[in-house]
Steps between C-alpha positions, in 0.01 A plus 500: 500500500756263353885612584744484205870461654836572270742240644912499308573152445797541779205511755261241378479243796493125386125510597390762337688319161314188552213729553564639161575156353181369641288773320710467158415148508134553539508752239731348225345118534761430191816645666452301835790302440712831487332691725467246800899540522578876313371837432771610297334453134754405220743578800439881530439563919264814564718761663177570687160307582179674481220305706195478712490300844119352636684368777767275425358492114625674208184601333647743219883494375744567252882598484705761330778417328723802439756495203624752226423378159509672176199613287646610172834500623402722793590403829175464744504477817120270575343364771353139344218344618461119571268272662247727549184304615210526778339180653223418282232578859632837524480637192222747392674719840719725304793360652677446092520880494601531830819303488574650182436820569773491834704313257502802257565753792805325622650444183461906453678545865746311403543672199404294195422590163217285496312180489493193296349157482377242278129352512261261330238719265193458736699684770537835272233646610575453884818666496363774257277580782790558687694724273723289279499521157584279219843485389438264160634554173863389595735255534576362872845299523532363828861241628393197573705286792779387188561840409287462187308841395204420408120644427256507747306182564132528283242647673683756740340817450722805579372754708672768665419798784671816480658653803795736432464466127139590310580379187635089439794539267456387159672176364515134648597426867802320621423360829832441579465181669204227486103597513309538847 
């Protein structure tokens, strides 16, 4: 059985970040440039990393990015998702929901109001099977690294988990600082 470890980004080891990198770079072929020297996407660091070792390897990651933002001028309080990805040979293994899933529960112990995160279309139904559930129909302003507001870039689906809260407030989100 695969372990999933929660690791805060205070204790991440400089091997187990170029472990990370190594797997973000097999996953995200177009972002190698980035993610061959970062993991902090549009500059927003996880506050913790979610992952799965096969020795040395990082088969299955992503980092949570926690930040209040505002959904209809209400402040929330989310654990965001980013760079969620499992090496292409190990997928079919479950190991998606598992990091997810452990992502989820520590965001609820530390006391979250609930998930968010942005995908491409074809992922939907992925994270549907894993309880999150569209958030569409509004406007998402995100601050780019000027200060600029701006919407979110085309193609970003929102989705969002609910911990603490059962019900996604109604009216656009404010992320409060650039996209993850």
């Amino acid at each position: 059985m695969d372990t999933v470890r929660i690791i805060s980004e205070c204790d991440l080891t400089s091997e187990i970040d170029a472990a990370i990198r190594r797997t973000l770079v097999q996953c995200f072929p177009k972002d190698v440039e980035f993610f061959s020297r970062n993991r902090a996407w549009h500059g927003c660091a996880p506050s913790y990393s979610v992952l799965v070792l096969e020795g040395a390897e990082v088969i299955a990651h992503l980092g949570v990015v926690e930040r209040r933002v505002t959904v209809g001028g209400v402040p929330v309080d989310v654990a965001g998702l980013q760079n969620v990805c499992v090496l292409p040979e190990c997928r079919g293994r479950g190991l998606c929901r598992a990091v997810v899933s452990a992502a989820m529960d520590e965001a609820n112990r530390r006391g979250l109001d609930c998930g968010l995160l942005f995908c491409s279309a074809e992922l939907i139904p992925v994270y549907e099977r894993c309880g999150w559930q569209l958030a569409t129909g509004r406007a998402v302003v995100r601050v780019d690294s000027d200060g600029e507001e701006k919407p979110l870039p085309e193609g970003n689906v929102p989705m969002w988990y609910p911990l603490r809260m059962s019900v996604f407030p109604e009216g656009g989100v404010h992320l409060g600082g650039n996209d993850w």
